[in-house]
C-alpha positions as a printed NumPy array, in Angstrom:
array([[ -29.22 ,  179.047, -120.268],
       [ -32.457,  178.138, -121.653],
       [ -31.72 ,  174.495, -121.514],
       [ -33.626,  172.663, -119.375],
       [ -30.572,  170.56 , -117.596],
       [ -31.817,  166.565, -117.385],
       [ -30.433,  164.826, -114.746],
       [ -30.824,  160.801, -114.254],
       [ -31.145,  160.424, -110.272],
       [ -32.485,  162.051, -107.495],
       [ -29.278,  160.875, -105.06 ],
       [ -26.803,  163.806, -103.755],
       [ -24.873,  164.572, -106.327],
       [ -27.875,  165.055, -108.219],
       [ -29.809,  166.927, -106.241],
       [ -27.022,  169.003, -105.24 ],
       [ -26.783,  169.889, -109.159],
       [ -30.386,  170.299, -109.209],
       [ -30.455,  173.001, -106.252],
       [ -27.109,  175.033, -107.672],
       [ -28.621,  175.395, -111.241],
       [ -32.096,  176.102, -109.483],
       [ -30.222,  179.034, -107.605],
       [ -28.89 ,  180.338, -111.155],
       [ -32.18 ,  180.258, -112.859],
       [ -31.542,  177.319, -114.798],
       [ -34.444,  174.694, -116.204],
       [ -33.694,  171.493, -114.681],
       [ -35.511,  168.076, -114.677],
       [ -34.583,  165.196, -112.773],
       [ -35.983,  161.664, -112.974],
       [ -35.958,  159.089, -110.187],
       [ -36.404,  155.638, -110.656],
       [ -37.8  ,  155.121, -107.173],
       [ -41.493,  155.693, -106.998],
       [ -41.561,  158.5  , -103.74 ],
       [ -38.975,  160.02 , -101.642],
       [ -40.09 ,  157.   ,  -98.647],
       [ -39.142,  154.703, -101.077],
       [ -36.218,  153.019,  -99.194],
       [ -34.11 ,  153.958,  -96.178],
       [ -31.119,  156.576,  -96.917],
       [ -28.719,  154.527,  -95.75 ],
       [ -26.749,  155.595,  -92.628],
       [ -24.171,  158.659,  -91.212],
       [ -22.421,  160.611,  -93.384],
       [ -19.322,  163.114,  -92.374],
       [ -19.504,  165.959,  -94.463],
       [ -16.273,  167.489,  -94.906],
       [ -15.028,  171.425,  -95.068],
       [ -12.966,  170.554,  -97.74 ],
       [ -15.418,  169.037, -100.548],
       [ -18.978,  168.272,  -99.023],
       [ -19.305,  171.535,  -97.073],
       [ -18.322,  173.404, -100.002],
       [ -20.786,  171.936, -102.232],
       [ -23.906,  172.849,  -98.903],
       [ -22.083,  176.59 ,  -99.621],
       [ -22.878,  176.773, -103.223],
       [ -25.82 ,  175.216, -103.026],
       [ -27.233,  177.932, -100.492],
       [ -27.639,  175.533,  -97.653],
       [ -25.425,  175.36 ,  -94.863],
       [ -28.403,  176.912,  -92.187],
       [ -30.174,  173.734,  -92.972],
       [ -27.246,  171.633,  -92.815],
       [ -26.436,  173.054,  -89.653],
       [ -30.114,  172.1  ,  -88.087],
       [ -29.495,  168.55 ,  -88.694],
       [ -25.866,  167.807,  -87.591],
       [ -25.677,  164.998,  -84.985],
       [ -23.508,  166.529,  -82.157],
       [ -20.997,  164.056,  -80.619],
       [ -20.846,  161.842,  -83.346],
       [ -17.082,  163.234,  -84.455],
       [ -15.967,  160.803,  -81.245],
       [ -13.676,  158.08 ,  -82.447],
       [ -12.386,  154.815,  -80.86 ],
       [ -10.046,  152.386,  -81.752],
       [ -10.159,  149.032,  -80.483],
       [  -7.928,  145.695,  -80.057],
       [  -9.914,  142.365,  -81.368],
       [  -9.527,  141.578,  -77.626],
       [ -11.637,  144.744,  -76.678],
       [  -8.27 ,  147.107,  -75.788],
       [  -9.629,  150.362,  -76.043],
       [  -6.179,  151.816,  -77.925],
       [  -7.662,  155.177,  -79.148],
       [ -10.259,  157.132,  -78.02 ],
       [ -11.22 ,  160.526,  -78.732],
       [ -14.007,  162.726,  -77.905],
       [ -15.73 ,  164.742,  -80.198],
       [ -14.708,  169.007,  -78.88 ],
       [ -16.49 ,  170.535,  -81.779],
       [ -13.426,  170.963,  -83.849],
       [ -13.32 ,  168.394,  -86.348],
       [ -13.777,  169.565,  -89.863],
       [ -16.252,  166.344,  -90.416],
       [ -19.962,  167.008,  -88.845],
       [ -22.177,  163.269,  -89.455],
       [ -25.516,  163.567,  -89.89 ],
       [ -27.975,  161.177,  -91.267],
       [ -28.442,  160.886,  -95.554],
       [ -31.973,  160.852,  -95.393],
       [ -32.129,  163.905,  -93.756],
       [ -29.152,  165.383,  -96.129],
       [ -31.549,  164.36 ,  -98.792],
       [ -34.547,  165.412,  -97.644],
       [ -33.39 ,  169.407,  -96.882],
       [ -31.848,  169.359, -100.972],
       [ -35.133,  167.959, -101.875],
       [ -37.112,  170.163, -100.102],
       [ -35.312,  173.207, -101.582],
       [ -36.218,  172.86 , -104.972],
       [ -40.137,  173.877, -106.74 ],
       [ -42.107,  171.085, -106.582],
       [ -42.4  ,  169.008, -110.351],
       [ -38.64 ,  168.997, -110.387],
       [ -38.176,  165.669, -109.469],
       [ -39.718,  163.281, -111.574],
       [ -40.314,  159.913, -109.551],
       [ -40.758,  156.485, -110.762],
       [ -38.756,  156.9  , -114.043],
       [ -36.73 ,  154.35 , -114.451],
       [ -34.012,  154.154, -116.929],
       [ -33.796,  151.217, -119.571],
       [ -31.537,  152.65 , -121.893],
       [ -30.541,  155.968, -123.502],
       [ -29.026,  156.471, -127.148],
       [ -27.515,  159.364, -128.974],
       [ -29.228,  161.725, -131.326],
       [ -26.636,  163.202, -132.616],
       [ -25.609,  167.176, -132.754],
       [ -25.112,  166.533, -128.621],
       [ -28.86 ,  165.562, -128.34 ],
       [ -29.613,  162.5  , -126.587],
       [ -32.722,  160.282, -125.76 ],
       [ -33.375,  158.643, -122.61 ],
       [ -35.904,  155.788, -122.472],
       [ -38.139,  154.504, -119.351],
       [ -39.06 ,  151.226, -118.06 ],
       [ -42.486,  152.321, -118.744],
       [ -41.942,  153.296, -122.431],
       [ -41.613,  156.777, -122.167],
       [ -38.799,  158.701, -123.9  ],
       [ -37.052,  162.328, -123.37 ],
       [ -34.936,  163.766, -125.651],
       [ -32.773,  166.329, -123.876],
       [ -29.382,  168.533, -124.93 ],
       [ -27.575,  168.31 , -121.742],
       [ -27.706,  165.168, -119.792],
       [ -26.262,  164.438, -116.496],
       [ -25.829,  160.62 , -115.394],
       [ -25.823,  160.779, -111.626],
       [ -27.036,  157.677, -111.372],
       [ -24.718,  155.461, -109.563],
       [ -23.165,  152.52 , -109.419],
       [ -24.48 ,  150.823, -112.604],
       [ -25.23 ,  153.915, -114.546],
       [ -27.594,  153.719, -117.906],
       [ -25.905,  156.983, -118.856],
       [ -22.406,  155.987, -118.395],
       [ -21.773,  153.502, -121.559],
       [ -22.625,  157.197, -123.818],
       [ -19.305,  157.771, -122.314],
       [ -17.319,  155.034, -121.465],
       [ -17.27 ,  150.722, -121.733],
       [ -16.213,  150.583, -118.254],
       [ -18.093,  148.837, -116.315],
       [ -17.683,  148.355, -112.255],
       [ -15.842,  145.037, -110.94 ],
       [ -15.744,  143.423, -107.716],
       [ -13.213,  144.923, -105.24 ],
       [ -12.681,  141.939, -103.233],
       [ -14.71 ,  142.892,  -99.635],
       [ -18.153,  142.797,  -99.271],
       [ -19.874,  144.518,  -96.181],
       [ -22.401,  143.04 ,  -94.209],
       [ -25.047,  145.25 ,  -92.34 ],
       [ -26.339,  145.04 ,  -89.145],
       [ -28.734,  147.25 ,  -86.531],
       [ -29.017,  147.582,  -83.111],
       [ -32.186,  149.64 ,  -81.485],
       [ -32.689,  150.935,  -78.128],
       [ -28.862,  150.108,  -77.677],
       [ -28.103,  151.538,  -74.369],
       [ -30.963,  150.237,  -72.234],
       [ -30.891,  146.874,  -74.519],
       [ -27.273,  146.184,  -75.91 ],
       [ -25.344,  147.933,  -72.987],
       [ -21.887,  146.174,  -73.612],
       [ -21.788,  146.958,  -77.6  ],
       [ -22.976,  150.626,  -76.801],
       [ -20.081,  151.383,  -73.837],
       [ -18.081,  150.049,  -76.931],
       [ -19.038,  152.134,  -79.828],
       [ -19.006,  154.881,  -77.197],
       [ -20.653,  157.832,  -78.323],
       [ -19.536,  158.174,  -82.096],
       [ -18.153,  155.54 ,  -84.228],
       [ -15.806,  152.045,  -83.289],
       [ -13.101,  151.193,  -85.581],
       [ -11.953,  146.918,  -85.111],
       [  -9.706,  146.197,  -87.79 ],
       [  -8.252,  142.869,  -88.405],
       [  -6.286,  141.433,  -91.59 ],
       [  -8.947,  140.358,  -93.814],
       [ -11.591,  141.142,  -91.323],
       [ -13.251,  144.489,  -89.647],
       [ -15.962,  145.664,  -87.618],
       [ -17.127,  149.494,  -88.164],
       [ -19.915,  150.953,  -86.121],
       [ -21.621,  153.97 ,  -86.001],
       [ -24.088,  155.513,  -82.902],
       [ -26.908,  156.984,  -85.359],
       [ -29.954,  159.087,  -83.883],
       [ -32.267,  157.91 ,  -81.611],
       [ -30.059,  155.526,  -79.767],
       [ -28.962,  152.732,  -82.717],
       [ -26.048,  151.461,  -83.199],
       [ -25.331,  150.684,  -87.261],
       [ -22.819,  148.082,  -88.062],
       [ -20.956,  147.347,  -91.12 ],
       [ -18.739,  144.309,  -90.678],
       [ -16.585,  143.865,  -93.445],
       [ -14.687,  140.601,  -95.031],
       [ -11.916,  139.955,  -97.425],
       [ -13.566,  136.797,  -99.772],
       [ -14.368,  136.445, -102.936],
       [ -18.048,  136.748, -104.187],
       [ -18.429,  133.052, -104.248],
       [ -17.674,  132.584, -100.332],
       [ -20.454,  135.064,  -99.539],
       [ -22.46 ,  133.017, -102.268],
       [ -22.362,  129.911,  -99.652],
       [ -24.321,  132.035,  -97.439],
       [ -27.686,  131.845,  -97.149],
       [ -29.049,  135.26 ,  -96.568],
       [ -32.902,  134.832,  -96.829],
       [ -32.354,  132.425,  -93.741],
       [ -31.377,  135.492,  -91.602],
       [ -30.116,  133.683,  -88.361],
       [ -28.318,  131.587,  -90.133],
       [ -26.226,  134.159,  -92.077],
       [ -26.272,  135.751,  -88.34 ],
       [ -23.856,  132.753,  -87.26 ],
       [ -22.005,  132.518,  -89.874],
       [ -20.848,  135.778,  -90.494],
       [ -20.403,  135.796,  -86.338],
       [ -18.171,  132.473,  -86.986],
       [ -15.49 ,  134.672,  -88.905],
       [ -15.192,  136.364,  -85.284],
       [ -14.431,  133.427,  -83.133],
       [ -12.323,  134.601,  -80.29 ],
       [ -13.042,  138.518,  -80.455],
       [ -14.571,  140.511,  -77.723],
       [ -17.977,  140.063,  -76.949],
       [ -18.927,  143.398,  -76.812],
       [ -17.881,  143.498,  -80.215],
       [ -19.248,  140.616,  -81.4  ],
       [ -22.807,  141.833,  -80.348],
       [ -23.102,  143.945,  -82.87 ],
       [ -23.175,  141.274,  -85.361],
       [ -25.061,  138.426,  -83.421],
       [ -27.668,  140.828,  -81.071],
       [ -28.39 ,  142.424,  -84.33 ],
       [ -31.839,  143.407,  -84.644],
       [ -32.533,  143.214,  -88.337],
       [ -31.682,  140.487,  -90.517],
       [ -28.106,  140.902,  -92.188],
       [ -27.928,  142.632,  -94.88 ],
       [ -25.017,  141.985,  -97.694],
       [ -23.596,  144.399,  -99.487],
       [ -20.509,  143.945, -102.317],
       [ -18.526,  146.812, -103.044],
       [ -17.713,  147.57 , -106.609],
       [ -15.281,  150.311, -108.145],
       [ -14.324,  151.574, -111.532],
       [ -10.879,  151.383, -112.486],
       [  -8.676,  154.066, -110.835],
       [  -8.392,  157.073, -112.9  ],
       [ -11.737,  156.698, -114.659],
       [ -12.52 ,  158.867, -117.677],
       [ -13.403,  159.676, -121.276],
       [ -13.228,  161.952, -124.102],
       [ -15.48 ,  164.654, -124.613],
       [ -18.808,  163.415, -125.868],
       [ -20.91 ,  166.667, -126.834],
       [ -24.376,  167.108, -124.159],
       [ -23.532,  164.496, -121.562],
       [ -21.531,  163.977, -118.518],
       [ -21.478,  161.962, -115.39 ],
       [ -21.151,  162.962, -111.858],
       [ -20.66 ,  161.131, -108.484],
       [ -20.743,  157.   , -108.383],
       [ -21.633,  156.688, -112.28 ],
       [ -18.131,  158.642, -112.718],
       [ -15.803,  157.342, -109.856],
       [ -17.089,  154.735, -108.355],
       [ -14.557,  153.323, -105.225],
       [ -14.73 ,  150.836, -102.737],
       [ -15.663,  152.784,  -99.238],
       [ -13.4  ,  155.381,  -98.342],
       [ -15.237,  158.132,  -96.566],
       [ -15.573,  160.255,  -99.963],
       [ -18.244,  159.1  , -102.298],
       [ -21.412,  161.2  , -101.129],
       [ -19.229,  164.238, -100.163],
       [ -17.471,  163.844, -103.7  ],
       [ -21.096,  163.382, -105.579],
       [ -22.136,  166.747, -103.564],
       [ -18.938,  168.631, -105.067],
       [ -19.591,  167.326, -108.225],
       [ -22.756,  168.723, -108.495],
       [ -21.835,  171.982, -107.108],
       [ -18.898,  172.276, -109.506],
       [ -21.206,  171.196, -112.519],
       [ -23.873,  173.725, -111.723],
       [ -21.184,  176.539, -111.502],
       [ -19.568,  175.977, -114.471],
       [ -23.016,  175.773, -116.194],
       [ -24.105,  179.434, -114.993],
       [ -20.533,  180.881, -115.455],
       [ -21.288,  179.705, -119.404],
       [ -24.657,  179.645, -120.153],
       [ -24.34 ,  179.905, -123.824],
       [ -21.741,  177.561, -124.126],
       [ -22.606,  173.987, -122.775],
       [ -19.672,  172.54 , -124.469],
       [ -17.104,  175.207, -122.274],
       [ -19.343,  173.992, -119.013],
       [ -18.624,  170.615, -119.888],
       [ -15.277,  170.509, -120.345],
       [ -14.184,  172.67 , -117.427],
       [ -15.891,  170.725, -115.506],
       [ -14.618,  167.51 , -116.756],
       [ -11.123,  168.913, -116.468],
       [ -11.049,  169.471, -112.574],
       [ -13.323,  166.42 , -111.653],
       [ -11.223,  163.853, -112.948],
       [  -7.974,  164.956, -111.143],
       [  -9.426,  165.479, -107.777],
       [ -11.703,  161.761, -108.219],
       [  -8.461,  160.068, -109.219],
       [  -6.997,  161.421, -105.615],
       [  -5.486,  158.113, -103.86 ],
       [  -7.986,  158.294, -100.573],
       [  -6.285,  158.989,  -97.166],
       [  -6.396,  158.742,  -93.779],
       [  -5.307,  162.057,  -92.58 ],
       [  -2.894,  162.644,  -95.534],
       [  -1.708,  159.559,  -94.726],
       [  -2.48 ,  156.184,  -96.842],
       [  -4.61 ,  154.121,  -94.568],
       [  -3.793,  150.324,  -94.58 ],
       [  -6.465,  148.172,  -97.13 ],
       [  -8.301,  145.597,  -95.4  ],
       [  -6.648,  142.53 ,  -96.87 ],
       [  -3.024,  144.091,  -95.343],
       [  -1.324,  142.28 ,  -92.706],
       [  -0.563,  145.689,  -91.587],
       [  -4.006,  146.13 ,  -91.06 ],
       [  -4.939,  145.925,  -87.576],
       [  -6.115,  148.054,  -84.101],
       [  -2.055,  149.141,  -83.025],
       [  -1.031,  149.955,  -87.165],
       [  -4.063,  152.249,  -87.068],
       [  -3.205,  153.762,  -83.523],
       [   0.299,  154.326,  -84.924],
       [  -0.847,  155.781,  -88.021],
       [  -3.436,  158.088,  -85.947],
       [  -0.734,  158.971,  -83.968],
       [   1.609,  159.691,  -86.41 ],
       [  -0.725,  161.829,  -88.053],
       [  -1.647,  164.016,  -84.747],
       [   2.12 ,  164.22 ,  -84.143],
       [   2.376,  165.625,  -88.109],
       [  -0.571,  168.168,  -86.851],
       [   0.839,  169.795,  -83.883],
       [   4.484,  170.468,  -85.819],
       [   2.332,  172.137,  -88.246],
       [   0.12 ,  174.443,  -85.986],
       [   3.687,  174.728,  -83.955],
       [   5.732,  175.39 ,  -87.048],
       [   7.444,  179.206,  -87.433],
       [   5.907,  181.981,  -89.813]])
């Protein structure tokens, strides 16, 4: 394919695209509308699956690398009571299908395996606007234009690319998450550490939950979720850190103070974070030259799957490009045809539906039983007769 591939955002799915079609000597661009690869923080753990994320590392030639960065432990899980009942806890024995390691470094090994140049940074998007014949032009904050014959929206949440496609547009979900940090946790949070244990704490609660993760280098990362609508959070004033600190602490009156350390010993200010989704069973009709992978395609509330579905979708993208490089059109739509059936996927626990936040169901013994239940389903299965 002589081609050159442009792809809007330098997350994982895109870079994972970028490295596959790199590998099958394909011309590929990608603009970034952060200005360096230190731009931000990543963001926190990610478990990588065998069953989508892996397989994308595979294709993309990188599992050596992937392997060099894998946190080891962090597969332990523990489920605990509001009341700080320890109902469920399992060690991490090496044999769980779901290795965590950290998305910066994720990032930086798929950046680092592509030529230098391929990544262009500080482009970002303002709008783009078809050419016709399946050409389409993409214009920058800074003025600049590209006019390109294959372009890939991987651009998230709020995707320039995506209304090309499609006038859906990502609504509210109902939760927001609010993040918290904890350094040095052993020697200086000692209670919230014995609780997270060595991988990551699961508190849920109707309405309310507290998820934490141990990250490298001894930190604990906290997401502590709510149930209220944007307005509630709106109340809040976040630039007034300690404040927010209490309040969001207040919604925990009566839990476990080990658990509710992670949210008041925190030691950066709160940060709040809405979650937004598509509607379920997102897609569109063929549109000649563009597609969208990852986020600006599926977007869900948090379910485990985004990053390691963005990864597979850029694996699956880049394959389907070399197996017809004289036929974009074919790429496209064999592509388009297995993405939107496996996106649309209802997300599980385990093969099991887990219970949504807002539930009444949703709480520490449901989620034992439902663990339970699930290990039980596991051992008939390895047990079963051939």
């Amino acid at each position: 394919m002589r081609t050159t591939v442009t792809i809007i955002g330098a997350g994982l799915g895109g870079l994972t695209l970028a490295r596959v079609l790199h590998l099958h000597g394909i011309p590929v661009t990608v603009y970034e509308a952060e200005s360096s690869p230190s731009a931000r923080m990543q963001g926190g753990m990610l478990d990588i699956h065998d069953y989508n994320g892996q397989l994308a590392l595979q294709a993309a030639g990188l599992m050596d690398e992937f392997h060099a960065i894998i946190l080891e432990g962090r597969q332990a899980m523990r489920v605990l009571d509001r009341d700080g009942t320890v109902l469920f806890d399992k060690a991490d024995d090496g044999t769980g299908g779901r290795p965590e390691v950290q998305r910066g470094e994720l990032r930086r090994i798929l950046l680092d395996s592509l030529p230098a140049g391929t990544v262009r940074w500080g482009h970002k998007v303002s709008s783009t606007r078809a050419l016709g014949e399946g050409r389409h032009e993409v214009t920058f904050a800074d003025g600049g234009t590209v006019a390109t014959s294959l372009l890939v929206g991987a651009d998230g949440a709020w995707s320039r690319v995506r209304p090309l496609l499609s006038t859906a547009i990502p609504e509210y979900t109902g939760t927001s998450v609010v993040e918290t940090y904890l350094f040095d946790a052993d020697t200086r949070h000692p209670a919230a550490a014995k609780a997270v244990g060595g991988g990551m704490l699961i508190a849920p609660s109707p309405g309310r939950e507290i998820f934490a993760h141990r990250e490298s280098g001894d930190t604990l990362h906290t997401y502590v979720a709510l149930a209220e609508p944007q307005d509630w959070f709106a109340a809040i004033d976040f630039t007034d850190a300690a404040a927010a600190t209490a309040r969001i602490a207040q919604e925990f009156d009566g839990w476990a103070p080990e658990l509710t350390a992670l949210i008041t010993d925190g030691d950066t200010a709160p940060v709040l974070r809405p979650q937004y989704a598509l509607p379920t069973g997102h897609r569109w009709d063929r549109v000649p030259g563009v597609t969208l992978i990852g986020d600006a395609a599926h977007l869900t509330g948090p379910n485990g799957e985004g990053a390691n579905l963005a990864m597979l979708d850029g694996a699956e993208l880049g394959k389907a490009l070399a197996a017809h490089p004289d036929d974009i059109e074919a790429a496209l739509t064999e592509y388009e045809q297995a993405m939107f059936p496996r996106s649309a996927e209802v997300a599980t626990f385990g093969d099991a539906e887990a219970h949504g936040i807002d539930s009444d169901d949703n709480t520490a013994h449901a989620l034992f039983n439902l663990i339970n239940k699930i290990n039980k389903k596991g051992e008939q299965a390895t047990h079963a007769p051939n």
